[in-house]
C-alpha positions as a printed Julia matrix, in Angstrom:
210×3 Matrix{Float64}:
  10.83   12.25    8.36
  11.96    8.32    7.92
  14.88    9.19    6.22
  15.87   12.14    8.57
  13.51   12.12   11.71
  16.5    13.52   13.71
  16.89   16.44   11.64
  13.31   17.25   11.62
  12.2    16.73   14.96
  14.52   19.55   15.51
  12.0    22.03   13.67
  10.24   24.11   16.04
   7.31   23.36   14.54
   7.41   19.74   14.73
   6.72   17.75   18.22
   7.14   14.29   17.02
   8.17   11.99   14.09
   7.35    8.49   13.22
   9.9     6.83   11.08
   8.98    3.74    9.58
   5.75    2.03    8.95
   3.67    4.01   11.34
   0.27    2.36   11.77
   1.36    0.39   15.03
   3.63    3.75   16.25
   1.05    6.06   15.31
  -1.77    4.86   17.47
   0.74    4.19   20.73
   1.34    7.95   20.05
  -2.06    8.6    20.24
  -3.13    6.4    23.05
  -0.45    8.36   24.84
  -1.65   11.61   23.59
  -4.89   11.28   24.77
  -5.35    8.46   26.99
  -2.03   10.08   29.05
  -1.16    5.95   28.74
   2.66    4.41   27.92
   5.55    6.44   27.93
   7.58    7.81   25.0
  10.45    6.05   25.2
   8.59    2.97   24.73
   7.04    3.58   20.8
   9.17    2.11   18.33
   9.97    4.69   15.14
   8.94    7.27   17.49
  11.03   10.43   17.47
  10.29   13.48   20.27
  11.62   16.13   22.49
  12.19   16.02   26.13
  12.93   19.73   26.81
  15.48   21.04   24.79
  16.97   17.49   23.94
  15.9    15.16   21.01
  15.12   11.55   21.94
  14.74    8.64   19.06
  13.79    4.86   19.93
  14.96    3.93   16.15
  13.23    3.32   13.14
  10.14    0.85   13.63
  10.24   -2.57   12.59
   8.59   -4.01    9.37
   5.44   -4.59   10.19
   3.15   -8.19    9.61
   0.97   -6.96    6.55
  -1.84   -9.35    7.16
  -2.4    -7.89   11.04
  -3.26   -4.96    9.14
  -7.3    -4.67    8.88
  -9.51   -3.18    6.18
  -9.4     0.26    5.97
 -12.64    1.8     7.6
 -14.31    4.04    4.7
 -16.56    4.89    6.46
 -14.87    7.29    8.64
 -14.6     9.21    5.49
 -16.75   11.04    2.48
 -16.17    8.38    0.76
 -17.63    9.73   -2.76
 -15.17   12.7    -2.73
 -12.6     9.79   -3.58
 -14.37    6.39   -5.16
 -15.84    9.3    -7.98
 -12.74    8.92  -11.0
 -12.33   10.16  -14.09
 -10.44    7.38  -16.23
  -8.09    7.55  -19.52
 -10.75    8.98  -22.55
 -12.76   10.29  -19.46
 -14.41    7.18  -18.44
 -15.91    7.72  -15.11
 -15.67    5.1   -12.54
 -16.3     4.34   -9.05
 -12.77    2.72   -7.53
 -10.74    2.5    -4.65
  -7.19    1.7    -4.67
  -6.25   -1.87   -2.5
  -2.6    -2.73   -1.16
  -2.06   -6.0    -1.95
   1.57   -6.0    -0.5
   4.18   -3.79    0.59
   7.68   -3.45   -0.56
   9.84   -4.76   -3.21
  13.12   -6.59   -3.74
  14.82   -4.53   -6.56
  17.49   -1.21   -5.84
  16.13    1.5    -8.43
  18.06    4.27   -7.54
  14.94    6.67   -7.93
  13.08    4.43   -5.33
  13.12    5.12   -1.48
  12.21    1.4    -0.8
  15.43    0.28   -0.73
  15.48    2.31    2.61
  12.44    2.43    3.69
  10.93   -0.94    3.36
  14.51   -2.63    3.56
  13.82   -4.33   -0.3
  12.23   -6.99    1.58
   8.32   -7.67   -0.8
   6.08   -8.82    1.93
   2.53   -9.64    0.12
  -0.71   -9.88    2.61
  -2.36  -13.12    2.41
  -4.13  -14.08   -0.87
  -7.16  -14.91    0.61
  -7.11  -11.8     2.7
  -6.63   -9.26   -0.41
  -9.85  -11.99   -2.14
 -12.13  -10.85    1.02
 -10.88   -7.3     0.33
 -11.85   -7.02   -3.29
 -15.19   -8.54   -2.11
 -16.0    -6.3     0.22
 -14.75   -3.24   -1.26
 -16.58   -3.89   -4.6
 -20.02   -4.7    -3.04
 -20.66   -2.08   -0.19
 -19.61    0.9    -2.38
 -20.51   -0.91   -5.82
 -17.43    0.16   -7.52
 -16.24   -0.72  -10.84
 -12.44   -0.05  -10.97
  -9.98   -0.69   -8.98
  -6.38    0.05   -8.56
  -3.32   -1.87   -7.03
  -0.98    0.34   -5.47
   1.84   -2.26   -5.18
   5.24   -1.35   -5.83
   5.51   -4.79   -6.63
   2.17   -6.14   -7.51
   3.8    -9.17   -9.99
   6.13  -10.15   -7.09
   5.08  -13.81   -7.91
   3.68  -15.55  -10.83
   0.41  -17.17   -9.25
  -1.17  -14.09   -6.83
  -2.07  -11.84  -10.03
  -3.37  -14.77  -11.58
  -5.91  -15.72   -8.75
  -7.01  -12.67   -8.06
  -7.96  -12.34  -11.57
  -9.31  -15.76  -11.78
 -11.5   -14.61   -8.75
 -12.73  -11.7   -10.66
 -13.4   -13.74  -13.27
 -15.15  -16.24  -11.05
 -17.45  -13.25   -9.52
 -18.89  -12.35  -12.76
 -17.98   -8.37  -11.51
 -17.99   -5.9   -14.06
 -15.12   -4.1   -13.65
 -11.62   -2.73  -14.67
  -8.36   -3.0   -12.61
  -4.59   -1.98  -12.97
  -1.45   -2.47  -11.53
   2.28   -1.62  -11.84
   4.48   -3.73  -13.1
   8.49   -3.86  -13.9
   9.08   -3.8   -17.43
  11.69   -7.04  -17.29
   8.23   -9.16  -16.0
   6.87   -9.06  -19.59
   8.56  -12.26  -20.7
   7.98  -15.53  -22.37
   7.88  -17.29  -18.72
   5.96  -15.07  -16.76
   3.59  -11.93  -17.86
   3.27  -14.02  -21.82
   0.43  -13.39  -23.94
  -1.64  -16.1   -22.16
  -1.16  -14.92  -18.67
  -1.9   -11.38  -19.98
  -4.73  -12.74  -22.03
  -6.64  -14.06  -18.44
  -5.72  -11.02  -17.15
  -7.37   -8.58  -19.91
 -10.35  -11.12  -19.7
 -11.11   -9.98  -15.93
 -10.67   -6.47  -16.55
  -7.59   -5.72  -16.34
  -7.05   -2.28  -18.98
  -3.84   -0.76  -18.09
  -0.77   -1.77  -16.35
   1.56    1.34  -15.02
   5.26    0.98  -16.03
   8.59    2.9   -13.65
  10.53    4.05  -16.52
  12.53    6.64  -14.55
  15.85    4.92  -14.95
């Protein structure tokens, strides 16, 4: 629907598109929805039909990352998705954390380079800290993952969040993805990897597609 909300909105079946980060568009739509508040015309990334003719306000601007707050897990059953089954069928209790959003490179598998404008926007360190925190202690987990397309998008957030981990005395594992061309003598070097092992860290995911 981002890359073609036109074209879909069209679909009978289909009464309205966000295109582009949606948290912000997706709960005007909803206010409006529900709360009969706003008008259409005035959601950004919102795509809709006003009888038979298709109406678009454009694709939604990037959004401020560290606006964004936790995720409330509570809303869900949470144990149908902290419960994970691990490489050599470890079981775990995890979560996955966004740590930032984005990433600078053109891969031509990747959609970022449309989507999220290859512009690596990380949420506060301190912010993703309190996250890890809280995440690990009110559903005692032991893994988790972070879903960054760009995770190593600077040299000094991986290593502080380990360092934290470290600092925490928690028992657990973590991964992240990572570009191949980061393992290098000055950046991801044995050292930095060496911290990073030490805090848990047991697997880092590689994009080999191209």
């Amino acid at each position: 629907p981002t890359l073609f909300p036109e074209q879909t909105i069209k679909d009978k079946s289909v009464d309205y598109v966000v295109a582009g980060e949606g948290e912000f568009a997706m709960r005007g739509l909803i206010d409006l929805i529900l709360e009969k508040r706003g008008s259409f015309d005035r959601i950004p990334g919102l795509a809709y039909k006003e009888k038979d003719e298709v109406k678009f306000n454009g694709v939604a601007p990037l959004i401020d990352v560290d606006n964004l707050p936790v995720p409330d897990y509570s809303l869900l059953d949470i144990d149908k998705y902290i419960n994970r089954t691990l490489v050599h069928n470890r079981s775990v209790r995890g979560l996955d954390v966004l740590s930032s959003r984005g990433c600078p490179y053109r891969c031509a598998f990747c959609t970022n380079t449309f989507l999220l404008k290859r512009k690596w926007r990380p949420v506060e360190t301190e912010k993703v800290l309190e996250t890890v925190d809280l995440l690990i202690k009110r559903y005692q987990l032991n893994n988790i993952w972070f879903v960054d397309d760009f995770f190593f998008g600077e040299k000094e957030r991986p290593r502080k969040i380990a360092q934290h981990i470290l600092n925490k005395n928690y028992n657990i594992l973590w991964e992240a993805d990572i570009r191949v061309d980061n393992f290098r003598e000055d950046f991801v070097n044995e050292s930095y990897l060496d911290l990073l092992r030490k805090s848990g860290l047991y697997s880092l995911r590689i994009g080999a597609e191209s």
